[in-house]
Backbone as CSV, one residue per row, in Angstrom:
resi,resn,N_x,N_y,N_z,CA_x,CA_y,CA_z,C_x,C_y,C_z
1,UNK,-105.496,98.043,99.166,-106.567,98.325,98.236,-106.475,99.777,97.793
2,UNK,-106.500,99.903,96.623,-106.694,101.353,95.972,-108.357,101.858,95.716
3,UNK,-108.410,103.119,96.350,-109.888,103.542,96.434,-109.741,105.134,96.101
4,UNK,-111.163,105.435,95.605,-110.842,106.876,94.672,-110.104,107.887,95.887
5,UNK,-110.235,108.613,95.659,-109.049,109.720,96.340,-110.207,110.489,97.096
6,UNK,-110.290,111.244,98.251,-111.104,112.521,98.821,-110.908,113.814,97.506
7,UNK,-112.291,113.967,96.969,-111.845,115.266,96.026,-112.430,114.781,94.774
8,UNK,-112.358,113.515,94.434,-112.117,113.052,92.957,-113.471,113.217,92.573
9,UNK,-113.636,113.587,91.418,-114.833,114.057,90.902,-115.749,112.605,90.199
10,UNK,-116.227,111.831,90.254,-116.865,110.802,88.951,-118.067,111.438,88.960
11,UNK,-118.028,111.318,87.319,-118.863,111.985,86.056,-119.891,110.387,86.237
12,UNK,-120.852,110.741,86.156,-121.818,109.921,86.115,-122.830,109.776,84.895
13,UNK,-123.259,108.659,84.357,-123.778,108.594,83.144,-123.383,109.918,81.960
14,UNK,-122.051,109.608,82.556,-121.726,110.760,80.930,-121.939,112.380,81.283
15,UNK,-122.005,112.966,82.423,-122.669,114.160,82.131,-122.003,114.777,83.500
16,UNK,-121.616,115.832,83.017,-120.774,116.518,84.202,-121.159,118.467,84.041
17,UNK,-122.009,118.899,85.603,-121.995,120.334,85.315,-122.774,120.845,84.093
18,UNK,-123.790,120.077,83.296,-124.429,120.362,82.377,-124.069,119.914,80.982
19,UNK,-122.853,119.147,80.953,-122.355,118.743,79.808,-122.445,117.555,79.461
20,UNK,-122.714,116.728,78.045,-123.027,115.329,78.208,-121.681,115.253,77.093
21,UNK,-121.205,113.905,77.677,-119.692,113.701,77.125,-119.725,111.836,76.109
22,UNK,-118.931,112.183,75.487,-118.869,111.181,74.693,-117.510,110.245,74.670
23,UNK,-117.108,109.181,74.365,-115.887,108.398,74.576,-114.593,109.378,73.461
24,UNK,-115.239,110.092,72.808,-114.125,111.080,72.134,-113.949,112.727,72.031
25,UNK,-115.305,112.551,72.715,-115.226,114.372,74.187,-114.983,114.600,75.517
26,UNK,-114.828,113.404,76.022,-114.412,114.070,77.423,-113.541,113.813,77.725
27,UNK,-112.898,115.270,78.578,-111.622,115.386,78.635,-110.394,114.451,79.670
28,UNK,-110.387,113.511,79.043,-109.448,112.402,79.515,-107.889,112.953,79.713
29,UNK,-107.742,114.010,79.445,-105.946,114.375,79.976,-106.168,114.816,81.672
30,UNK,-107.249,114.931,81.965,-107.382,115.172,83.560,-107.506,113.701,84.177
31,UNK,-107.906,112.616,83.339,-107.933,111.096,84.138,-106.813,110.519,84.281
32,UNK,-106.668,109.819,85.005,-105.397,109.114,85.593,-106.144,107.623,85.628
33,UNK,-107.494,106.685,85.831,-108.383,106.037,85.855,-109.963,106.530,85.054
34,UNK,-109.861,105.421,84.120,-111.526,105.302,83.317,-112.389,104.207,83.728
35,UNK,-113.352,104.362,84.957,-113.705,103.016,84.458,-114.667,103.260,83.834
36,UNK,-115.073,102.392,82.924,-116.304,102.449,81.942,-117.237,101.622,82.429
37,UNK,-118.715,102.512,82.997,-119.681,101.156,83.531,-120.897,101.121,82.422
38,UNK,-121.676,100.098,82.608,-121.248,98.927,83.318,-121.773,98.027,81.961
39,UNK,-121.312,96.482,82.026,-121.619,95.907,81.561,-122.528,94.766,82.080
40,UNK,-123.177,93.613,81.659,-124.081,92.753,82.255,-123.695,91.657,82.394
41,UNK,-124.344,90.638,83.233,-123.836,89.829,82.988,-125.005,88.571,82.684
42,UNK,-124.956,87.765,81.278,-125.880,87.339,80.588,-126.440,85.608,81.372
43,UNK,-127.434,85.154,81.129,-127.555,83.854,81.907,-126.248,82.754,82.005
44,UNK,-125.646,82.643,80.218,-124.504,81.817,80.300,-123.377,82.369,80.567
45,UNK,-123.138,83.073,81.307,-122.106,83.898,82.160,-120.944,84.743,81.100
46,UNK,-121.836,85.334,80.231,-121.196,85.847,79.035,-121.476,87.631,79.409
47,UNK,-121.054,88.618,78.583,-121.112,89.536,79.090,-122.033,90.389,78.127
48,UNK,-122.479,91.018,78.558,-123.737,91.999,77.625,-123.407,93.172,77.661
49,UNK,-122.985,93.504,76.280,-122.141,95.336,76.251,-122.684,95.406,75.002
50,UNK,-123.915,96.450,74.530,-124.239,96.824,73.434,-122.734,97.233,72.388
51,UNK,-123.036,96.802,70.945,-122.276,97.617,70.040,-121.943,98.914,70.413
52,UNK,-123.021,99.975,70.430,-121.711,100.976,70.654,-121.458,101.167,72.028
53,UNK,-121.431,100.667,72.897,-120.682,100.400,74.199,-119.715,99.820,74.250
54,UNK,-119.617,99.125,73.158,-118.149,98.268,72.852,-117.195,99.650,72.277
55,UNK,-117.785,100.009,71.553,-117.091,100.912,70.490,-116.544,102.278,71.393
56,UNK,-117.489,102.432,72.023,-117.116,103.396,73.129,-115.603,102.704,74.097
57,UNK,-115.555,101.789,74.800,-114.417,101.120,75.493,-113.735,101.142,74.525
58,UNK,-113.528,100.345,73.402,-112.521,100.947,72.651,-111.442,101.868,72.352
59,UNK,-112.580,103.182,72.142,-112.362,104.172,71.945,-111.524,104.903,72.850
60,UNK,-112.148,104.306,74.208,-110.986,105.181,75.356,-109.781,104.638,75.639
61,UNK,-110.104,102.601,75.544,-108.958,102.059,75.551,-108.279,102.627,74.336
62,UNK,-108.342,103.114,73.226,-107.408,103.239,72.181,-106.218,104.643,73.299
63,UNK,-106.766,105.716,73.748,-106.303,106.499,74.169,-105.216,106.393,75.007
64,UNK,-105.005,105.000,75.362,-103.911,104.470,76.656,-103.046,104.549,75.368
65,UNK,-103.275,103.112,74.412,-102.009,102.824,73.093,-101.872,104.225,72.682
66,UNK,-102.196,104.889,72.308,-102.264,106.145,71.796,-101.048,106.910,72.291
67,UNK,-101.292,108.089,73.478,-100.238,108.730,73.695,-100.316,108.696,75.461
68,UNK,-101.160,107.645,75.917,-101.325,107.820,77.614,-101.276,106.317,78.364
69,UNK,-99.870,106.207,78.134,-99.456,105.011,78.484,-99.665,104.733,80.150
70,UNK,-99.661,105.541,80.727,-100.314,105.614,82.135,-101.640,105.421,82.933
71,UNK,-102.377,105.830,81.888,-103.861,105.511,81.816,-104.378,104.363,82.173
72,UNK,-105.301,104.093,83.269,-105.573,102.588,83.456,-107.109,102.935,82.880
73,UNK,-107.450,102.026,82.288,-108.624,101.948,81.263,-109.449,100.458,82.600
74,UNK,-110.795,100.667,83.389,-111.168,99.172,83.350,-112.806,99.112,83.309
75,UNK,-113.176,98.412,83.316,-114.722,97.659,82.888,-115.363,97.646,84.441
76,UNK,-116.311,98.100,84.509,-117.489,97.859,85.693,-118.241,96.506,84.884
77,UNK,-118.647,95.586,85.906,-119.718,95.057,85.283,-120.807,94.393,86.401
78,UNK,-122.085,94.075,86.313,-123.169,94.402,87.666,-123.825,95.811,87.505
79,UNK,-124.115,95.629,88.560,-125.270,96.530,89.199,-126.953,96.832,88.871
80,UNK,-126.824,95.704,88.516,-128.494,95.364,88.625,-129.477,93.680,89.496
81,UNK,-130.302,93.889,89.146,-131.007,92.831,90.020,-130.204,91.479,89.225
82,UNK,-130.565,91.532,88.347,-130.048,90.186,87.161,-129.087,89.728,87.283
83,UNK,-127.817,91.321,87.573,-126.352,90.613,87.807,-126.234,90.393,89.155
84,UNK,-126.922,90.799,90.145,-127.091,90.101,91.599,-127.227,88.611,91.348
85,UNK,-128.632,88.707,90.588,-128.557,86.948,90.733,-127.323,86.005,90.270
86,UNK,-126.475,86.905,88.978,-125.621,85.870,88.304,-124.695,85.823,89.077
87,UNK,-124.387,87.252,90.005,-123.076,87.180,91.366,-123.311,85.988,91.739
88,UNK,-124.903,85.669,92.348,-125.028,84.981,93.420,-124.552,83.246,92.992
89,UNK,-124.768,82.664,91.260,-124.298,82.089,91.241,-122.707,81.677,90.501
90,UNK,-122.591,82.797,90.338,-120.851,82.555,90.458,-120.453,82.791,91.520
91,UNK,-120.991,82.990,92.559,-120.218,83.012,93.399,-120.151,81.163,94.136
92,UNK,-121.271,80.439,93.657,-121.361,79.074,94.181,-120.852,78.281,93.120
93,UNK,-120.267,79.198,91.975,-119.447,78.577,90.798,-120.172,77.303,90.275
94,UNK,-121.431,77.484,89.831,-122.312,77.107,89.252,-121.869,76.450,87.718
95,UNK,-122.086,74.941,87.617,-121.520,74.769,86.073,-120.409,75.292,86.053
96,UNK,-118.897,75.468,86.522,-117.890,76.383,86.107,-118.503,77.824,85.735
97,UNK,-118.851,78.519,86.152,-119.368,79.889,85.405,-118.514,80.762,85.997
98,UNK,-117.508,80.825,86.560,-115.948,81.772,86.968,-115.736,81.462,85.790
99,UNK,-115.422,80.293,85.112,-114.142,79.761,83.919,-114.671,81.005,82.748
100,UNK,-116.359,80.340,82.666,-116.632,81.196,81.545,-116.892,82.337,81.527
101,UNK,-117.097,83.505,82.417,-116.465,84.938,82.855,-115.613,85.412,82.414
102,UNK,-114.364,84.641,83.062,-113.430,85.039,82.984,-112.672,84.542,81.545
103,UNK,-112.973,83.877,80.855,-112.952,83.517,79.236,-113.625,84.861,78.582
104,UNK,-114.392,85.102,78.804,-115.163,85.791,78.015,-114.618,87.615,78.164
105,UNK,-114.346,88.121,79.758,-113.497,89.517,80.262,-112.265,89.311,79.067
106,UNK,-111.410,88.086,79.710,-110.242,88.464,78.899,-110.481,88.272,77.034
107,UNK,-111.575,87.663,76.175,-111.478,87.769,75.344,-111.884,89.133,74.672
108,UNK,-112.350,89.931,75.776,-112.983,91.164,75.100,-112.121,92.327,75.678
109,UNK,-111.339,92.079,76.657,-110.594,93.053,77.738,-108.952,93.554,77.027
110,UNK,-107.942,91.641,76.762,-107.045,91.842,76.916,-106.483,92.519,75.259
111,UNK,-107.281,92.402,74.168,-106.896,92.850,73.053,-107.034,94.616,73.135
112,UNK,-108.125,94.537,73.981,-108.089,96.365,74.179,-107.171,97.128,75.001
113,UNK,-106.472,95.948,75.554,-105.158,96.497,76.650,-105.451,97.257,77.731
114,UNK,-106.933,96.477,78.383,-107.905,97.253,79.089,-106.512,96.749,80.948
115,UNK,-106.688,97.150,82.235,-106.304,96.833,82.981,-106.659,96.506,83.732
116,UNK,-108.053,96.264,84.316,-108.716,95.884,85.223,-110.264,95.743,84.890
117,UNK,-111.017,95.025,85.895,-112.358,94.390,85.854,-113.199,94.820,87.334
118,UNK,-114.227,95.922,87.537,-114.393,96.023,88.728,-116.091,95.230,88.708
119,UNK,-116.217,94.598,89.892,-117.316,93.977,89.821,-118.375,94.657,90.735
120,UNK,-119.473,95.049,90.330,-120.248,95.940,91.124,-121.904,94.847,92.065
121,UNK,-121.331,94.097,92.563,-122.497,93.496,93.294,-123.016,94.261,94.204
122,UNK,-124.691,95.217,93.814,-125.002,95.959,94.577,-125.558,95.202,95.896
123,UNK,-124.987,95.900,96.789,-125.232,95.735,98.274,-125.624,93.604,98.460
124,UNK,-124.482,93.319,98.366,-124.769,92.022,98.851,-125.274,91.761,100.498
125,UNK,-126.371,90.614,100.270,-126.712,90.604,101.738,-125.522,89.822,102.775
126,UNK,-125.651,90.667,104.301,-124.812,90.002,105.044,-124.425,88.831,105.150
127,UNK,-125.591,87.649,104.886,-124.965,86.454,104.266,-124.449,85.686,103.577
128,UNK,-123.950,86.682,102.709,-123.931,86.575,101.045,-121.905,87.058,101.255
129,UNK,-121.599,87.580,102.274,-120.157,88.338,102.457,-119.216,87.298,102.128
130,UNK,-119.236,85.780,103.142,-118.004,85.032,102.527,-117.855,84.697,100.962
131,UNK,-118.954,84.433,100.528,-119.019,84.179,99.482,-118.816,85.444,98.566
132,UNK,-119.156,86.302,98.312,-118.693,87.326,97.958,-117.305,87.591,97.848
133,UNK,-116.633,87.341,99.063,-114.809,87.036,99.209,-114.684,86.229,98.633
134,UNK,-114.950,84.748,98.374,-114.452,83.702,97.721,-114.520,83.869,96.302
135,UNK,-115.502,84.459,95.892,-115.775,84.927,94.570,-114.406,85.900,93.995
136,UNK,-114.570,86.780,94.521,-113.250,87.500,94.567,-111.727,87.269,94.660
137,UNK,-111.767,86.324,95.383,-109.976,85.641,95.527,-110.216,85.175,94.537
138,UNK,-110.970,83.949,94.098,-110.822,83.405,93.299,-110.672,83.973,91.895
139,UNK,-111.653,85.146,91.390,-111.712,85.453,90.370,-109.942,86.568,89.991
140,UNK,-109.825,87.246,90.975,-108.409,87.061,91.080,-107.387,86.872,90.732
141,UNK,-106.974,85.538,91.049,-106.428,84.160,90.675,-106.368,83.927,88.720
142,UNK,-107.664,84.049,88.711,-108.159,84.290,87.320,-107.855,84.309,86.503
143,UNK,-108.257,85.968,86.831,-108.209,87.010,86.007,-106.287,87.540,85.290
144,UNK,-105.657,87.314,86.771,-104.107,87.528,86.288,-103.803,86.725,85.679
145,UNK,-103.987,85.327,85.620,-103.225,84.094,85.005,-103.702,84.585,83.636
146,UNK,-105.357,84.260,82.999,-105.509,84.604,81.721,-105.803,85.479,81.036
147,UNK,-105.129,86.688,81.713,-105.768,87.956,80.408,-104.987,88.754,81.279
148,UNK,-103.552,88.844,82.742,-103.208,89.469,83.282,-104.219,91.239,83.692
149,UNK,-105.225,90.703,84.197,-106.237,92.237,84.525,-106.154,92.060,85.894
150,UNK,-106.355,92.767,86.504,-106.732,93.370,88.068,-108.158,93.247,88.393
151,UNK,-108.179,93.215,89.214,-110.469,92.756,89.758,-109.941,94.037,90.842
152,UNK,-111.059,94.364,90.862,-111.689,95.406,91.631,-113.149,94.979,92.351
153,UNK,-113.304,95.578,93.214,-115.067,95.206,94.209,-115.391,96.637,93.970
154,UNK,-116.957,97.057,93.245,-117.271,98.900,93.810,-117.907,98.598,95.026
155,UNK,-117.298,99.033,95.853,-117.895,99.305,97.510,-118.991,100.764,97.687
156,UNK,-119.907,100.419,98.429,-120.675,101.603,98.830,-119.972,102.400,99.413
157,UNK,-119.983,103.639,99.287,-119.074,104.946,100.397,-120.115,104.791,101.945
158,UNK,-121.327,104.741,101.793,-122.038,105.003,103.056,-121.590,103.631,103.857
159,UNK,-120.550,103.955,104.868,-120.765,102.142,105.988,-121.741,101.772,106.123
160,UNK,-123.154,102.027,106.378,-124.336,101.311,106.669,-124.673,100.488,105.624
161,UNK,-123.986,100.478,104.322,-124.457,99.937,103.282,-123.531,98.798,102.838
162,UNK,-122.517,98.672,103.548,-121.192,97.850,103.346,-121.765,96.579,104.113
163,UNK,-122.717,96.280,104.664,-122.977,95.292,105.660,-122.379,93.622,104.746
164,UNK,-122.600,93.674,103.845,-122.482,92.126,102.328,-121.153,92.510,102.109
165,UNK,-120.391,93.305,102.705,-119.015,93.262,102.409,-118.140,92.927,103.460
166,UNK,-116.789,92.157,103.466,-116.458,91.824,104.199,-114.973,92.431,104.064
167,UNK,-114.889,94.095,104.616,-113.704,94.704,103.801,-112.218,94.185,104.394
168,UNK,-112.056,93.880,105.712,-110.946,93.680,106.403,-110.655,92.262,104.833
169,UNK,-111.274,91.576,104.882,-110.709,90.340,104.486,-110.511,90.611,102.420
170,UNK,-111.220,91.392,102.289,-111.511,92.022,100.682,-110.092,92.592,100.524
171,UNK,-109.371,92.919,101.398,-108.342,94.187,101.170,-107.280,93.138,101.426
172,UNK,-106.944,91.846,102.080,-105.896,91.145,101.945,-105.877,89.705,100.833
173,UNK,-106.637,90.449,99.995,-106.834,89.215,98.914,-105.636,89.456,97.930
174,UNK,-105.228,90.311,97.947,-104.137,90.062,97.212,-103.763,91.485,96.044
175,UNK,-102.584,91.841,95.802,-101.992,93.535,95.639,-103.061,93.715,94.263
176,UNK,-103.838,92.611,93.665,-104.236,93.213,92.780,-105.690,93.485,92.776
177,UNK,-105.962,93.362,94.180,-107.204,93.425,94.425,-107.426,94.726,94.869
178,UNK,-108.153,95.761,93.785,-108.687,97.393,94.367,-110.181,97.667,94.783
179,UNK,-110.491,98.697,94.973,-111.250,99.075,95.588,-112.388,100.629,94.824
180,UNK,-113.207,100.417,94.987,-114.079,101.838,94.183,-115.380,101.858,94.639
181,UNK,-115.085,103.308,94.865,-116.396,103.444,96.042,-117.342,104.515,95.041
182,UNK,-118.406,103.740,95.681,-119.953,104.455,94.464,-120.372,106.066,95.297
């Protein structure tokens, strides 16, 4: 699993040291990783990214085609009560609602030449962990076959808060499965 580095700075809602940054002001020749958070996730398992939040991903994904072919560009999406609940039922793959996720990431992901998808289920409960893994292999599986992206889990940094995670087993899901700690 790949997890941010000791040191690494994340800029949070845009604003770093007094400065508020925009998808075509901040200084991206120091990034090596963008992820752009977050997006939602809607009742019919579709994704909710305002217009200019789109325009913004774009914008940074343009910067990979551009001149920073190294650049991994990827999408947060979660971290609210709402997308708890929709975790909770994709994770019991409700109606197919993986299929249509993951239809919907790669129709908005793979034209932007985005590279990955990190899913931010805040603090799942301890009973909630296998499933949480299954969600994850599976989406996985996915995600590489149709739109070739990478899944990511954002993990809490504090251990007391990791309890809904089940990291030993999160980290052998497979090389394209990373890691990002809040």
């Amino acid at each position: 699993m790949r997890a941010t580095a000791a040191g690494t700075k994340i800029h949070s809602g845009r604003r770093a040291n007094g400065r508020v940054f925009e998808a075509t002001t901040f200084p991206h020749e120091f990034c090596d990783n963008i992820v752009f958070c977050c997006a939602s996730i809607g009742d019919a398992f579709q994704l909710l990214l305002e217009p200019p939040a789109v325009f913004a991903l774009a914008t940074i994904a343009q910067l990979k085609r551009a001149a920073r072919k190294h650049l991994e560009v990827s999408l947060a999406i979660g971290g609210t009560a709402q997308d708890n609940a929709a975790f909770r039922k994709l994770a019991d793959d409700a109606e197919g609602s993986r299929v249509n996720l993951v239809v919907n990431l790669a129709s908005l992901l793979e034209p932007l030449g985005a590279d990955a998808v990190f899913l931010h289920w805040a603090y799942p409960a301890l009973e909630e962990r296998d499933s949480l893994t299954l969600l994850v292999t599976d989406m996985v599986r996915s995600l590489l076959v149709e739109a070739r992206l990478e899944l990511g889990v954002v993990v809490p940094a504090d251990p007391r808060a990791c309890v809904g995670f089940d990291l030993l087993a999160l980290s052998k899901v497979g090389p394209s499965a990373t890691s990002l700690t809040q």
